[in-house]
ZAMIKE-393021 format. One line per 8 residues: their letters; for each residue x, y, z of C-alpha. Coordinates in pm, whole numbers, plus 50000, padded with zeros to 5 digits. Layout:
# ZAMIKE-393021
a = X:Y:Z ~ ...
# end
This chain:
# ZAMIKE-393021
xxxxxxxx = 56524:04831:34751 ~ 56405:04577:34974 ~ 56351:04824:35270 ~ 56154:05036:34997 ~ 55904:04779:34939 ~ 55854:04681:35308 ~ 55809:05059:35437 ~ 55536:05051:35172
xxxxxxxx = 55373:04704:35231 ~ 55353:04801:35604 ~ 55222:05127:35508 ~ 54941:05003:35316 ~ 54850:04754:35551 ~ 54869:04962:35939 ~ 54795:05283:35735 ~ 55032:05454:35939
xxxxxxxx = 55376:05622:35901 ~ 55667:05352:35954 ~ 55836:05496:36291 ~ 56088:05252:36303 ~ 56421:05049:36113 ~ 56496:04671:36045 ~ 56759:04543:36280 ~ 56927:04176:36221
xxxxxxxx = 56618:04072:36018 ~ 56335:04220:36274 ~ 56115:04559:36214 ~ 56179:04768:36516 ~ 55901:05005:36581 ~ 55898:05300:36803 ~ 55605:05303:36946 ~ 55644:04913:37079
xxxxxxxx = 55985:04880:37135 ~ 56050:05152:37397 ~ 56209:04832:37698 ~ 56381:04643:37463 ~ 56485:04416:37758 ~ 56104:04350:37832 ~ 55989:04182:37494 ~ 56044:03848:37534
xxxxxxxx = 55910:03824:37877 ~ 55553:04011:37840 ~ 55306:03797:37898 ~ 55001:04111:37811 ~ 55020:04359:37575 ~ 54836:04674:37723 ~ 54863:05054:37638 ~ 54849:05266:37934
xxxxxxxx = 54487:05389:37911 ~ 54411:05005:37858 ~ 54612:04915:38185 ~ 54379:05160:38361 ~ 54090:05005:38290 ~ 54215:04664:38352 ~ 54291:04820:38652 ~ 53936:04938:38741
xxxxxxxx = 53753:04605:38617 ~ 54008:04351:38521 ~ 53888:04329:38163 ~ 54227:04315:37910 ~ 54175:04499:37599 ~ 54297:04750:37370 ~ 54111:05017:37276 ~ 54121:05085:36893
xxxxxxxx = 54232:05437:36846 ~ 54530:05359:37076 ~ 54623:05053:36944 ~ 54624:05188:36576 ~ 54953:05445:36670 ~ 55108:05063:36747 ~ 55165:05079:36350 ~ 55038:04682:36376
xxxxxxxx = 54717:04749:36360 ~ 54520:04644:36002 ~ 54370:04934:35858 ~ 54137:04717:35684 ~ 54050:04475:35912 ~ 54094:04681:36298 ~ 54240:04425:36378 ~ 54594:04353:36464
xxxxxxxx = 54827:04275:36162 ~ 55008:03876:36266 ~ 55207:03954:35950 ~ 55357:04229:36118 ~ 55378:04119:36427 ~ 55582:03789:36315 ~ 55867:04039:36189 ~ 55896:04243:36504
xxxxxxxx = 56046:04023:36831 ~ 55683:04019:36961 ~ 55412:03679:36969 ~ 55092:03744:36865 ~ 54948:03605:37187 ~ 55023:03905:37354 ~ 54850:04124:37267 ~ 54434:04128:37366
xxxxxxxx = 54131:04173:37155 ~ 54068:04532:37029 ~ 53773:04718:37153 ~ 53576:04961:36987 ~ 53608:05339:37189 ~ 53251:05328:37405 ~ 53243:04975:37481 ~ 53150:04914:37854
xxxxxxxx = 53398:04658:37998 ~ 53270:04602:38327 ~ 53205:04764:38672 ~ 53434:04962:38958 ~ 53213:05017:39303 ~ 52911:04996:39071 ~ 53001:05254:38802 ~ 53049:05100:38423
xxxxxxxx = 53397:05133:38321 ~ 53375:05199:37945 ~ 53658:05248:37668 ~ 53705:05587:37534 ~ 53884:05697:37232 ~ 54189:05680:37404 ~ 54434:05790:37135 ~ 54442:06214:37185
xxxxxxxx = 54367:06242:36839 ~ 54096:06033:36796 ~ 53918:06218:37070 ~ 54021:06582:36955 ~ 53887:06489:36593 ~ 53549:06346:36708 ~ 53527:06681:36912 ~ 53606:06890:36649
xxxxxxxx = 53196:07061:36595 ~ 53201:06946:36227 ~ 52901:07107:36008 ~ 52975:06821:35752 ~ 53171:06548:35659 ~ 53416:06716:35383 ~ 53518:06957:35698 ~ 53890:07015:35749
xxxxxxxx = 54004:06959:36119 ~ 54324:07051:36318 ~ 54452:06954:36641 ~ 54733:07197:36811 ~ 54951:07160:37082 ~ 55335:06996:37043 ~ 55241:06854:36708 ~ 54986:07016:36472
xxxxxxxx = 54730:06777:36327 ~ 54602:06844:36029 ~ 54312:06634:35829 ~ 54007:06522:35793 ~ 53788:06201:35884 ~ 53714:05959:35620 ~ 53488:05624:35660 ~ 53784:05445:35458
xxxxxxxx = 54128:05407:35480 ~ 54338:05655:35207 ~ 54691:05477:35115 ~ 54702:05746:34784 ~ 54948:05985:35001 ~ 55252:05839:35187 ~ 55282:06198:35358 ~ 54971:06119:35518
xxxxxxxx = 54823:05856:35784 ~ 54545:05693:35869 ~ 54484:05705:36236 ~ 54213:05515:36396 ~ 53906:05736:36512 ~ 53578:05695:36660 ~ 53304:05547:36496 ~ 53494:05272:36262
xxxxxxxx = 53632:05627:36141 ~ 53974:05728:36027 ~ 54182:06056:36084 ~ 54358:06091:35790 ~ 54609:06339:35842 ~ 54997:06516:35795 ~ 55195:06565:36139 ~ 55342:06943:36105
xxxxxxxx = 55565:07105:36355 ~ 55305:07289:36583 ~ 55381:07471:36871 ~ 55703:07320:36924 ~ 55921:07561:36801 ~ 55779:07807:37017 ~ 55869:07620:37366 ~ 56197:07575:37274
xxxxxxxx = 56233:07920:37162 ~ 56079:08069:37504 ~ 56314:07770:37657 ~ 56604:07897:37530 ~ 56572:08292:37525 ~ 56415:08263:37847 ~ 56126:08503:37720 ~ 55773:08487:37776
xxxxxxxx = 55501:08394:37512 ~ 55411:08770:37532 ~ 55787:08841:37451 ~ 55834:08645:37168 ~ 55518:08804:37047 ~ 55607:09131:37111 ~ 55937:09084:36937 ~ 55787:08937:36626
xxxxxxxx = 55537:09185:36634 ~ 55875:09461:36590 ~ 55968:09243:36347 ~ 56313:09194:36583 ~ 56510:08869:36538 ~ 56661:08692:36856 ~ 57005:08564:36834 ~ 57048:08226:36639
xxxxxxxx = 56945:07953:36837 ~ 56907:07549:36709 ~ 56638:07485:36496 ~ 56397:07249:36649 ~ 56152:07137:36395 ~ 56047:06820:36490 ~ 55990:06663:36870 ~ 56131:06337:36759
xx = 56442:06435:36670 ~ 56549:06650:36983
# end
């Protein structure tokens, strides 16, 4: 019960799916904890677009879209969560001040080095050539992303998640399988993407292969 109720405080608060599990008391996330053996000697938090920039100007931020697929990110606030934090093995003084996507950070040989909506969806949404605001987007490629943009944060669905987007905005939307299937199928037959279209065009099968539904769980 008591892993119930913290999946759902978490949820409410980063507005995000819980990609993660408690070990010995802390909340393991996925997206934070890839090098384990690295936590408790980081002294800067950066996600690799934000490294880049640091990089170019040697201003240490994280960019907002980016930083909300952390899962410690405050949907309310854009802001990152200390509750949170203080239950994974991470300090809070780690991690830099969020920036919003277009923010100009400094200079490299005299061009402006400005954040961008780093996160791929966040940028694929804001492209998306939207006639209104009640406009339905999707994003294809491994993962299908499907949703809309909303000026608040939605915690009514626990199917769905609130991703950070330009604009103070949020992508609320459902992760399906996308074209996943597909390169594992041409993988594993060794046809082409014309095959496998010709074939289900015929309405042939292929020989049973493993079902791969999901990228995370490969």
């Amino acid at each position: 019960m008591s892993r119930t109720c913290l999946a759902i405080n978490i949820g409410a608060s980063s507005g995000r799916h819980i990609l993660g599990a408690l070990e010995s008391g802390k909340l393991i996330l996925k997206e934070i904890h890839r090098f384990p053996h690295k936590n408790k000697s980081a002294a800067r938090f950066l996600m690799i677009p934000d490294y880049l920039n640091f990089l170019l100007c040697g201003k240490a931020v994280c960019e907002y879209t980016n930083a909300s697929s952390t899962q410690i990110v405050c949907a309310a606030t854009h802001d990152w969560d200390s509750e949170l934090i203080a239950m994974t093995s991470f300090t809070r003084e780690i991690f830099p001040d969020i920036s919003a996507p277009g923010t100009v950070l400094g200079e490299y040989n005299g061009i402006k080095v400005l954040t961008v909506a780093s996160h791929d969806t966040g940028s694929a949404f804001m492209a998306v050539p939207a006639r209104d605001e009640n406009a339905v987007h999707i994003s294809s490629g491994t993962w299908s992303l499907l949703g809309v943009v909303n000026s608040e944060p939605n915690f009514s669905d626990c199917s769905f998640t609130n991703e950070g987007g330009y604009g103070n905005t949020y992508c609320y939307l459902n992760n399906l399988s996308g074209l996943y299937p597909l390169q594992k199928l041409r993988e594993e037959t060794g046809l082409t993407f014309a095959g496998l279209e010709a074939q289900a065009r015929r309405g042939r099968t292929c020989d049973a292969y493993k079902i791969y539904d999901n990228p995370s769980n490969e």
